[in-house]
FIGUZA-21085 format. One record per atom (N, C-alpha, C, O): residue in one letter; x, y, z. Coordinates in steps of 0.05 Angstrom, whole numbers, plus 5000, padded with zeros to 4 digits. Example, Ala and Ser with C-alpha at 12.3 -4.5 7.8 and 13.67 -1.06 7.14 Angstrom:
residues 2
a526448865156
a524649105156
a526449345156
a528549345169
s525749555142
s527349795143
s525850015157
s526850235161
This chain:
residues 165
x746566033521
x744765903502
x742166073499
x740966123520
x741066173472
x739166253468
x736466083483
x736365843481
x734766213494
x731866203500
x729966263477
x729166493471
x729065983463
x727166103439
x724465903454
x724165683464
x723066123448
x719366073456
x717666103431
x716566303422
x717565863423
x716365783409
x713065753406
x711665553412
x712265983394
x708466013391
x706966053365
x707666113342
x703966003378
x703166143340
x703366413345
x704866513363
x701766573330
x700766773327
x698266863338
x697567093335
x697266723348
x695866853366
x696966843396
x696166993413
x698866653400
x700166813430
x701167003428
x700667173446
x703167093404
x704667293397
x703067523395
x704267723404
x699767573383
x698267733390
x697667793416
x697668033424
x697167613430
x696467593450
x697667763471
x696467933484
x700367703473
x703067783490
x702168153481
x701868353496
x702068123451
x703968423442
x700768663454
x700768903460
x698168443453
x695668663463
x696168723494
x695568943504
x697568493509
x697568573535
x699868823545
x699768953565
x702068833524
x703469083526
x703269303518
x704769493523
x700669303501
x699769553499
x697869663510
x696969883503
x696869463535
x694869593556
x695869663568
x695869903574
x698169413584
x700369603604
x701369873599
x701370033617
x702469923571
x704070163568
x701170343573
x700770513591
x699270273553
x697670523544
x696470553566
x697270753577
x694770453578
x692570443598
x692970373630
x691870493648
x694770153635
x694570133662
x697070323681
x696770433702
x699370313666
x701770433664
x701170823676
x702270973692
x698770853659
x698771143657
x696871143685
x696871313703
x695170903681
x692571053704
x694270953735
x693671033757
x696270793729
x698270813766
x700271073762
x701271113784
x701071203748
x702971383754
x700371633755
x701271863756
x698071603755
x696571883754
x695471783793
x694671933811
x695771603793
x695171363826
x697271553843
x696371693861
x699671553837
x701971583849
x701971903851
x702272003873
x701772063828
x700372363838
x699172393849
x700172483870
x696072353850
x694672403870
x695172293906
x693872373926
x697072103906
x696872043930
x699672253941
x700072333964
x701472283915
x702772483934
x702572733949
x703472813970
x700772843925
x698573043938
x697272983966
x695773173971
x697272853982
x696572764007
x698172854025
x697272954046
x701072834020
x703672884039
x704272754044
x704372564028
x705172734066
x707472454094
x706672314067
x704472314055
x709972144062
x709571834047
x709371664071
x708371444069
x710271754095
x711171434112
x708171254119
x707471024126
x707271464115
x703471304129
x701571414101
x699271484107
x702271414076
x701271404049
x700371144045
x702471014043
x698070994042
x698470714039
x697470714006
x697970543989
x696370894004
x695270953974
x698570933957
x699370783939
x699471113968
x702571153954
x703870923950
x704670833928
x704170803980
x705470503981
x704370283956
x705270113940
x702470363960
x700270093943
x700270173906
x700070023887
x700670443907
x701170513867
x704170543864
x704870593841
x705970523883
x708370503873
x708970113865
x710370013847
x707469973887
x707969693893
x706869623850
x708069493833
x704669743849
x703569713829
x704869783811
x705469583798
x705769973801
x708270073780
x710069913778
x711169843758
x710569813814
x713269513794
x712369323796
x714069163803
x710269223793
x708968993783
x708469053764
x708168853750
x707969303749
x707269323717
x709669333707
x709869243684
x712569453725
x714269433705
x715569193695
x716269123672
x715769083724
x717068753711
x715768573694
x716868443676
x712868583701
x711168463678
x711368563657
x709768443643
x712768763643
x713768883619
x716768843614
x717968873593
x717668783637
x720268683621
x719168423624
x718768333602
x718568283640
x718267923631
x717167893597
x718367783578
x715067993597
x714068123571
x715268063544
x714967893527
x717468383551
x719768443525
x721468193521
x721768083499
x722868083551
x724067823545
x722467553527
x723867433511
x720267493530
x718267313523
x718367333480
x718967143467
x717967533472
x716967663454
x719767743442
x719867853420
x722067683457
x725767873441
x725567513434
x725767473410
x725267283448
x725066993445
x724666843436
x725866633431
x721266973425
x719166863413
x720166723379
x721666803361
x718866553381
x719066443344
x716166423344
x714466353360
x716066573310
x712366513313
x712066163300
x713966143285
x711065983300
x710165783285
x708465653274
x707565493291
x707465643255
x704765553241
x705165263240
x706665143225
x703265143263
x703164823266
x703164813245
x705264803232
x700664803234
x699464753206
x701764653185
x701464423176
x703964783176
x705964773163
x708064563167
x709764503150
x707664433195
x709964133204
x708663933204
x706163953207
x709463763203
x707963493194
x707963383223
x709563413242
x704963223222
x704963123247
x705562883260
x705062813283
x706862733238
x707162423239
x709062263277
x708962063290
x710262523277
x711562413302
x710262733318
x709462933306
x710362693352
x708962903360
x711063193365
x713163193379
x709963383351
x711463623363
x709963913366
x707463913364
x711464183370
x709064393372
x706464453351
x706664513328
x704364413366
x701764423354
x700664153343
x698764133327
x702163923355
x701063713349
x698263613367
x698763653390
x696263533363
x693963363384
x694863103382
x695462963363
x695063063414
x695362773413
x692962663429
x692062763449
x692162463416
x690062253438
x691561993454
x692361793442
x691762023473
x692661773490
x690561623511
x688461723519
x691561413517
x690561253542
x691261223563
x693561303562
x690861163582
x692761223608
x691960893619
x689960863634
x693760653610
x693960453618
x692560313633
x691260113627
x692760433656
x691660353678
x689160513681
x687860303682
x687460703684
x684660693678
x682860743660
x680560823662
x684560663637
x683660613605
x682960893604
x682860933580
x682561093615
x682161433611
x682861513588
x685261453586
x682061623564
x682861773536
x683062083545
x681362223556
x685062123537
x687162403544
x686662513514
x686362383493
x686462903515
x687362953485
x688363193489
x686663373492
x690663243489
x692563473488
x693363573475
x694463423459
x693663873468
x695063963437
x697964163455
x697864293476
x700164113438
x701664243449
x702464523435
x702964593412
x702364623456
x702564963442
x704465183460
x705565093480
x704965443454
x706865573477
x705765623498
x703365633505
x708765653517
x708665693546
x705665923555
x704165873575
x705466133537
x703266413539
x701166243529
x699366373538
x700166063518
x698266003498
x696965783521
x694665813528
x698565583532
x696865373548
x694665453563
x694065693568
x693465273570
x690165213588
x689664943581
x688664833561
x690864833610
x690964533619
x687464423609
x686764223596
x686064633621
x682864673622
x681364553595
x679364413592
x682964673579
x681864633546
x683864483537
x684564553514
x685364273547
x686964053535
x689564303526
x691664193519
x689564463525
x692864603518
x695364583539
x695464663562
x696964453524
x699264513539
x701864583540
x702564473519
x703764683549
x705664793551
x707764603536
x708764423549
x708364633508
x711764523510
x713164473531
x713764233535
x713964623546
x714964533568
x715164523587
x716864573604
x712364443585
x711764223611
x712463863600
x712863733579
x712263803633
x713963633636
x711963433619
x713063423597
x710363313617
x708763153605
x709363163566
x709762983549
x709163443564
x709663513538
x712463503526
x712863493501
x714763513547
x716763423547
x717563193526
x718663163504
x716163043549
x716762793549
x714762583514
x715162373502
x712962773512
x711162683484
x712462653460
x712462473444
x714563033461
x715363073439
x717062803416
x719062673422
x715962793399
x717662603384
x717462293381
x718562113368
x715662323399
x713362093396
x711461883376
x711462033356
x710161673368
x708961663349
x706361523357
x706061433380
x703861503336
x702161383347
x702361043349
x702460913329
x702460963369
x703060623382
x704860653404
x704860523424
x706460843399
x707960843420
x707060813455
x705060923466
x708860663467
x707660643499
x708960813502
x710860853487
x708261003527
x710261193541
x709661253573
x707461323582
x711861203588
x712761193611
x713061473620
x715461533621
x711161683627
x712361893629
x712762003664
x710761943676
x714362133678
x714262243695
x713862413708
x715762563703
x712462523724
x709962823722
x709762813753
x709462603765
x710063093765
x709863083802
x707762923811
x707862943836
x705962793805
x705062683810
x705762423812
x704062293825
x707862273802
x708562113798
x708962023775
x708862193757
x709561653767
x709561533746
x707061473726
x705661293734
x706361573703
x704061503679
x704961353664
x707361343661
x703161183648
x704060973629
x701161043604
x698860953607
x701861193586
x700261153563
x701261073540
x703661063534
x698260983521
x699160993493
x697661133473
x695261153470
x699961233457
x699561473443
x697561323412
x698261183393
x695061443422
x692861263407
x692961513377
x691361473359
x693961633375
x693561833350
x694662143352
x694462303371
x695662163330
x697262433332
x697362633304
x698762593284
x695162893309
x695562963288
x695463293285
x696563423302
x694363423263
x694163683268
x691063743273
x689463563272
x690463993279
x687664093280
x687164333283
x688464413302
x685964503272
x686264753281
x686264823312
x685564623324
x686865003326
x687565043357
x685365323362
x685265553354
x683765133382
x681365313388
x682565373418
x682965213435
x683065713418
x684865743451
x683365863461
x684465943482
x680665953459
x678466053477
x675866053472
x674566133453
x675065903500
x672165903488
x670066113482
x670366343489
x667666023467
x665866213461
x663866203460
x662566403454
């Protein structure tokens, strides 16, 4: 079964600027790491060596996680789906039952979230559980933390402010 990751366009920017630091910039300045330390000699007690090779495959896998993320990706313009029931790029305002707390979450992609600034992950488990939702609805949702009980006080679009300034 296909893996589709569903974002706007600015995750999709997002993703595609961090692979071109990796390739262009960080990529080059650990394999120039890995020259110079071989120039040292003995690898077995190189810790410089040890430490820019360790680094090269942390840049490489983070470049294939990357390519996989981005071969996946769907771009999506909230803006364009209607928000009447909740889905990606929807804001929802809820209550949280029991200490009357007003919640406001926008759901957006997996690269895009920050719990911090109300963004959150499709799928995550909370967001899960929203999708398809309407406003009145009670919802029982289940989260490691345990059992939540809100109601979904309003659901709509808004533009998606993903960093502050």
């Amino acid at each position: 079964m296909e893996k589709i990751e569903p974002m706007t366009l600015f995750g999709y920017e997002k993703l595609q600027a961090e692979v071109k630091d990796l390739k262009e910039v960080k990529r080059p300045e650990i394999v120039k790491s890995i020259e110079e330390a071989l120039e040292h000699g003995d690898l077995k007690e190189n810790a410089e060596y040890h430490a820019a090779k360790e680094g090269q495959k942390n840049i490489d896998n983070r470049l294939a996680e990357l390519a996989e993320i981005l071969g996946n990706s769907r771009i999506v313009d909230p803006s364009e789906l209607e928000h009447a029931k909740i889905s990606f790029g929807s804001t929802v305002v809820m209550t949280d039952m029991e200490t009357d707390e007003e919640l406001t979450y926008t759901i957006v992609g997996g690269c895009e979230s920050n719990p911090d600034m109300g963004l959150i992950s499709f799928g995550s488990p909370l967001a899960k559980q929203l999708l398809g939702r309407e406003e009145g609805d009670e919802v029982k949702v289940k989260l490691p933390n345990g059992v939540k009980e809100y109601e979904i006080e309003e659901v709509r679009y808004q533009e998606i402010v993903f960093e502050c300034h």
